[in-house]
C-alpha positions in Angstrom: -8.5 -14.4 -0.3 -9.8 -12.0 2.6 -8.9 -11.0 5.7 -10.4 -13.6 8.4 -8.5 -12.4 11.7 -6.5 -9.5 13.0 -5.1 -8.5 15.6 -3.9 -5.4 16.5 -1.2 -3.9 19.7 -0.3 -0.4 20.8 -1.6 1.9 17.5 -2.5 5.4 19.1 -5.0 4.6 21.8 -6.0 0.9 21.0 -3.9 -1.2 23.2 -5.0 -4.4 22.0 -8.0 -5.6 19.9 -8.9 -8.6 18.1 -11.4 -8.4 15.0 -13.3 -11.2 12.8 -14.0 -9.4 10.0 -16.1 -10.9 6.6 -15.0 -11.3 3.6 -17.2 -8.1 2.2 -18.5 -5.2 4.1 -16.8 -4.2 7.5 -18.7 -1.2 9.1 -16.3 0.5 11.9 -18.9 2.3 13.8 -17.5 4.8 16.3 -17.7 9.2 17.8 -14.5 10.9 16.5 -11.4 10.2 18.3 -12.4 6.5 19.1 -9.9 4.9 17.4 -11.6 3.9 14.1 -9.8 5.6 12.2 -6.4 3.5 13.9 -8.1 0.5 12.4 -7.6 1.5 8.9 -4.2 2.7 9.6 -3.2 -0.6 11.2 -4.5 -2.3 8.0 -2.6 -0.2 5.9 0.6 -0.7 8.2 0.5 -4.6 8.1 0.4 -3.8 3.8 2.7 -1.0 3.2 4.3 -1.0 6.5 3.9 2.9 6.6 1.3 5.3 8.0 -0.9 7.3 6.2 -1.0 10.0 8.7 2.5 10.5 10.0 6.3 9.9 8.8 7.1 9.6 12.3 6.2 6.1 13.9 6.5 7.4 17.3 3.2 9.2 16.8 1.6 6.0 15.7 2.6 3.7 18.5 0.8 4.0 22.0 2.1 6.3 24.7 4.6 5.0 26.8 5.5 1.8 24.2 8.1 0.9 22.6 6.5 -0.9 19.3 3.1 -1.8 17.9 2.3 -5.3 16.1 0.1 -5.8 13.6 -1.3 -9.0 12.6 -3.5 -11.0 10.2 -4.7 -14.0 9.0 -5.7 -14.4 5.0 -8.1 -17.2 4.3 -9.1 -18.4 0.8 -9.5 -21.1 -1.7 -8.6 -23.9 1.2 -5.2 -21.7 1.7 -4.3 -20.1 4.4 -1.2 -17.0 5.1 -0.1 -15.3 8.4 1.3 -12.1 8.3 2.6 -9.3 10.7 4.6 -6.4 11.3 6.2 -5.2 14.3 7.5 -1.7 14.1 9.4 0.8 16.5 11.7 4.0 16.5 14.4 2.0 15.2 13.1 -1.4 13.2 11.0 -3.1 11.3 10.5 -6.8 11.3 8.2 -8.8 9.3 7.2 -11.8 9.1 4.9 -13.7 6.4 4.1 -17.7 7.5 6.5 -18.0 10.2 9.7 -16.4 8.1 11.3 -12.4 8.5 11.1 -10.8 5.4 13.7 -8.3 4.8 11.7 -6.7 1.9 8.8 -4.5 3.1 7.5 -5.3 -0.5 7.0 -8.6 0.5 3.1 -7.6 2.3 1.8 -6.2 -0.6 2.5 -9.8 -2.4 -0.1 -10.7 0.1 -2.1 -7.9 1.2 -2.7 -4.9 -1.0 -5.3 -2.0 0.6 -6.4 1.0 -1.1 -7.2 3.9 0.8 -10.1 6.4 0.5 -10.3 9.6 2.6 -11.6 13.0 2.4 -8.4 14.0 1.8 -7.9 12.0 -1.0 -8.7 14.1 -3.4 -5.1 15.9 -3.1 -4.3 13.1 -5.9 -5.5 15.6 -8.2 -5.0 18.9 -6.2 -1.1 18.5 -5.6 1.8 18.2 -7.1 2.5 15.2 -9.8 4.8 12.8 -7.3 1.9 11.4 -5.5 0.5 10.6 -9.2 3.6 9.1 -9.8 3.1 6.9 -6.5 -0.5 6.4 -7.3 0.6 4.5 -10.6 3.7 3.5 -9.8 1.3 1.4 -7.0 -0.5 0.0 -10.1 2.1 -0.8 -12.7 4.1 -3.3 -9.2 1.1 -4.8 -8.8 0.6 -5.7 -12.9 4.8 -5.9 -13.1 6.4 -7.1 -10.5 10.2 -6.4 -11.7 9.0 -2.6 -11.7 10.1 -2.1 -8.4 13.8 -3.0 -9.1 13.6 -1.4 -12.0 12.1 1.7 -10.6 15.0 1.4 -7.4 17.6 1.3 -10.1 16.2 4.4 -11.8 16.2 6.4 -8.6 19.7 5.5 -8.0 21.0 6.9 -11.5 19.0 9.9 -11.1 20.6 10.7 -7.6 23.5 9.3 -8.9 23.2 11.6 -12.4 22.2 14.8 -10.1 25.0 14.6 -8.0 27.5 14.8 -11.0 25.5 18.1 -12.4 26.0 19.4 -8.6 29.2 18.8 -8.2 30.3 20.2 -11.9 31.8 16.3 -12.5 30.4 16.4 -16.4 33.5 13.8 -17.8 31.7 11.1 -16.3 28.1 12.2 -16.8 28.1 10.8 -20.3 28.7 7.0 -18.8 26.1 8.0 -16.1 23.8 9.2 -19.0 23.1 5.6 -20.6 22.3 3.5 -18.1 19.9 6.6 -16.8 18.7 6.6 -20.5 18.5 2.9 -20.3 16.2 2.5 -17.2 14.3 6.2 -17.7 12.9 4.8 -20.8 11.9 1.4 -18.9 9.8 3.0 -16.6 8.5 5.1 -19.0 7.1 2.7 -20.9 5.7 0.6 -18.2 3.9 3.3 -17.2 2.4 4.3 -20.2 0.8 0.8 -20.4 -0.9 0.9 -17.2 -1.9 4.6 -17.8 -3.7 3.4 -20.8 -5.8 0.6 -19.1 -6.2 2.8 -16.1 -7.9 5.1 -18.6 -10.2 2.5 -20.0 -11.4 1.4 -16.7 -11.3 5.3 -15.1 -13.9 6.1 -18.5 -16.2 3.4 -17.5 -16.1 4.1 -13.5 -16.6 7.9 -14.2 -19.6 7.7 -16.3 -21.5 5.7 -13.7 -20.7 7.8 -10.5 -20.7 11.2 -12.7 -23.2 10.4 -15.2 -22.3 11.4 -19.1 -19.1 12.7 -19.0 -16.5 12.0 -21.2 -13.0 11.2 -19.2 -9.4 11.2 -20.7 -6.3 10.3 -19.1 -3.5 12.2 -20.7 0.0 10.5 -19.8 3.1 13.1 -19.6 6.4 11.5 -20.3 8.7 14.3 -18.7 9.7 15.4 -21.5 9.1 16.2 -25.1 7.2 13.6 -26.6 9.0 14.0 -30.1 12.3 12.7 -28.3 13.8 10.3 -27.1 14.7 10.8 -23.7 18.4 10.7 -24.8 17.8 13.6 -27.3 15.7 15.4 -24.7 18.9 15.1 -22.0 21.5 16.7 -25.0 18.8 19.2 -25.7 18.7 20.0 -21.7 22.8 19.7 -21.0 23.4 23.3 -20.8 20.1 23.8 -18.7 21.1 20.8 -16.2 24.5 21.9 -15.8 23.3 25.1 -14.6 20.2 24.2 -12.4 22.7 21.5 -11.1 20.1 18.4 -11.6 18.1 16.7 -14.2 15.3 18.7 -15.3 14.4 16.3 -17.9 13.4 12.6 -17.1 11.0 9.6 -15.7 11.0 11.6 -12.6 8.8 14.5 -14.1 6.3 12.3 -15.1 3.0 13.0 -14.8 -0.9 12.2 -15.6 -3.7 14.8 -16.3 -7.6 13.7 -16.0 -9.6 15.2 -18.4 -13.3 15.8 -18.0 -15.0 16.8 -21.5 -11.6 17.8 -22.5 -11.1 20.5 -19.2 -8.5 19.7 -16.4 -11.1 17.6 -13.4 -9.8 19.8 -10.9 -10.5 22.8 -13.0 -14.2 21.9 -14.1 -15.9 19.4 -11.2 -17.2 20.9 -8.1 -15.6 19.8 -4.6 -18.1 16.9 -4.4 -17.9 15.4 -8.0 -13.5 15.9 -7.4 -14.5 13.8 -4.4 -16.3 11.0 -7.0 -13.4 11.0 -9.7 -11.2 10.3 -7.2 -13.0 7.7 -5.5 -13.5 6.3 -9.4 -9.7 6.5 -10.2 -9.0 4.4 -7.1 -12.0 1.9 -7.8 -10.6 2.1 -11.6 -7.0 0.7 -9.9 -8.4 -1.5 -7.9 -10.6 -3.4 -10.7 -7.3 -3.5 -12.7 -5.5 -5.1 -9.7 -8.7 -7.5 -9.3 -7.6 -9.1 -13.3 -4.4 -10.3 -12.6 -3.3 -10.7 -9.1 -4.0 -13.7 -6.4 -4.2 -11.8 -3.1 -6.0 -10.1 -0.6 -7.6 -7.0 -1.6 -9.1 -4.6 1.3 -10.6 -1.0 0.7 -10.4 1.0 3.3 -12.7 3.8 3.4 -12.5 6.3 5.8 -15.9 8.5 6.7 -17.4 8.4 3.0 -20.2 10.4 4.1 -18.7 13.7 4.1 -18.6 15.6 1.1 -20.7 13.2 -0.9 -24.5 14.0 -1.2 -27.0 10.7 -0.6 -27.5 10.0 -4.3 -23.6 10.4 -4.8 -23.0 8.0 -1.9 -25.7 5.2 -2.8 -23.4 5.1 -6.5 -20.3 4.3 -4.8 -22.0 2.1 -2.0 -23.8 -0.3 -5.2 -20.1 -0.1 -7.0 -18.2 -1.4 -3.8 -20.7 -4.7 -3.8 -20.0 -5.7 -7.3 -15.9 -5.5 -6.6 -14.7 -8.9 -5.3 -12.5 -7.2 -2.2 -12.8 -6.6 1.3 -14.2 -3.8 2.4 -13.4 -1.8 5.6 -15.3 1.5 6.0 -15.8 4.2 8.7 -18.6 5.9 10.4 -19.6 8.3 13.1 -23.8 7.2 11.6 -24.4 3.4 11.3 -27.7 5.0 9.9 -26.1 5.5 6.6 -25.4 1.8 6.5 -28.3 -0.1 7.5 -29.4 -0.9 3.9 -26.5 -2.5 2.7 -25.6 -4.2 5.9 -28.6 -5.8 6.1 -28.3 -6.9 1.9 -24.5 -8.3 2.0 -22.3 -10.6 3.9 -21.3 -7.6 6.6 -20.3 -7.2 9.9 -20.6 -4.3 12.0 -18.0 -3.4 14.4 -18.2 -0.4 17.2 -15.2 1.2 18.6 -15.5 3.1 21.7 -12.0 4.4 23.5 -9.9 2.1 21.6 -12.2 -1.1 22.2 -14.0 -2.7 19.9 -17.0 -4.7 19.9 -18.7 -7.0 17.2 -22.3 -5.9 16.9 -24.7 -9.4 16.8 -27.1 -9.2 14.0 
């Protein structure tokens, strides 16, 4: 399924817009501050229903409104869903077909987007939660009982932490099972994925990097010859004084490997920029085996950093994935050769508008 209509109301400076997009390439042609990039974000709303740029919806919806609405129509297979999202300061209500859905889960049964943007590369530049997030994404869509079991997880762990805190150790013991119960869960779930991921990230790498040799190393959170019941005994002592769990699913972590050196350590700003263009392509090929739904990639100005050789890989890898492809630009230049090769449309935005170029 794909994308066939959207509309979107109050996000930044675009007060209203309607698009058509295609079912492949979407070229968002615009100067800087036109509202392109407001595109992608609405996108990414109306499938995560959160921002990539802010915490704070107020900056996302239009001066002097209340709320902003996204919505969308997905088309495929003689099936057809409606979806929206209509946020302000104080709520969120969506609605899939014609129902509210209390569960912002619910989109990403529908929609799921994958975002690209030069400052993706902090995936492998900062700390190891947004790792966690980035395969905690992947496992959901391959599991979909992860997220409760994930949810539960982070309620033992505050749960767990607030004991250590507050010095109530009787009780920690009960506490400790069910935290050992669901830690090990996720754990294991993860694990999986990390080892497909790696499969897929191997074959990604070698054709945007060339011959390199690319190993996903998965970290448990703690010692790998325990359990993670030993490993909480081991750290009791150390817990009770820190006064939280030091130990756990929540220090998990992945390391990429390139020829058996940390990536961020031994690729150059413009390959970092590749690996982690391949690890979400890597994702979203896993995704594309096992899950009926929408699938949009939205790319936000993957010109810069990338040389022209660099950029023609990634371009020829996007038109063999079977997704929907939404991409910014300042230089339709760039473009032309692939627009004029694949089902494509070209949209310029100018102050917020947005017009479909006829070609």
């Amino acid at each position: 399924m794909y994308l066939s209509k959207i509309q979107i109301n109050n996000v930044r400076n675009i007060a209203v817009i309607g698009m058509n997009p295609c079912e492949k390439l979407n070229v968002i042609v615009g100067p800087n501050g036109s509202g392109k990039t407001s595109v992608l974000e609405s996108l990414y709303l109306l499938s995560r229903a959160r921002s990539f740029r802010t915490h704070n919806i107020k900056k996302v919806v239009s001066f002097q409104q209340d709320n902003l609405t996204v919505f969308a129509e997905l088309q495929g297979d003689n099936r057809q869903h409606k979806i929206a999202i209509n946020k302000s300061q104080s709520d969120t209500v969506i609605r899939i077909n014609g129902q509210t859905e209390k569960k912002s889960s619910e989109l990403s049964r529908y929609l799921h987007s994958h975002l690209i943007r030069p400052e993706s590369q902090t995936l492998l530049e900062n700390g190891s939660s947004v790792r966690r997030s980035f395969i905690d994404w992947g496992v959901f869509h391959q599991k979909h009982d992860f997220l409760d079991i994930s949810k539960k997880h982070n309620q033992l762990l505050k749960q767990r932490n607030k004991l250590l805190k507050t010095k109530q150790l009787d009780t920690l013991s009960v506490w400790n099972n069910k935290f050992v119960e669901y830690g090990t869960m996720v754990c294991i779930d993860r694990q999986a994925y990390v080892s497909r991921f790696e499969q897929e990230l191997y074959l990604i790498a070698r054709q945007l990097l060339g011959d390199v040799d690319v190993k996903v190393e998965f970290i448990k959170g703690w010692d790998k010859s325990l359990s993670l019941e030993e490993a909480l005994n081991k750290a009791e002592a150390r817990d009770t004084y820190c006064g939280h769990s030091t130990v756990g699913s929540h220090k998990s972590d992945i390391k990429v490997l390139v020829n058996d050196k940390l990536a961020q350590d031994f690729l150059s700003r413009g390959q970092m920029k590749l690996m982690v263009i391949a690890m979400y392509l890597a994702q979203i090929k896993l995704m594309s085996g096992v899950v009926e739904k929408s699938a949009c990639v939205l790319i936000d100005d993957l010109a810069a950093e990338l040389d022209q050789y660099s950029f023609h890989k990634v371009m020829i890898f996007l038109e063999k994935l079977s997704v929907q492809v939404f991409i910014t630009t300042t230089n339709k230049q760039l473009f032309l050769e692939y627009i004029e090769a694949n089902k494509s449309k070209v949209f310029h935005v100018k102050h917020g508008r947005i017009e479909t170029e006829e070609h």
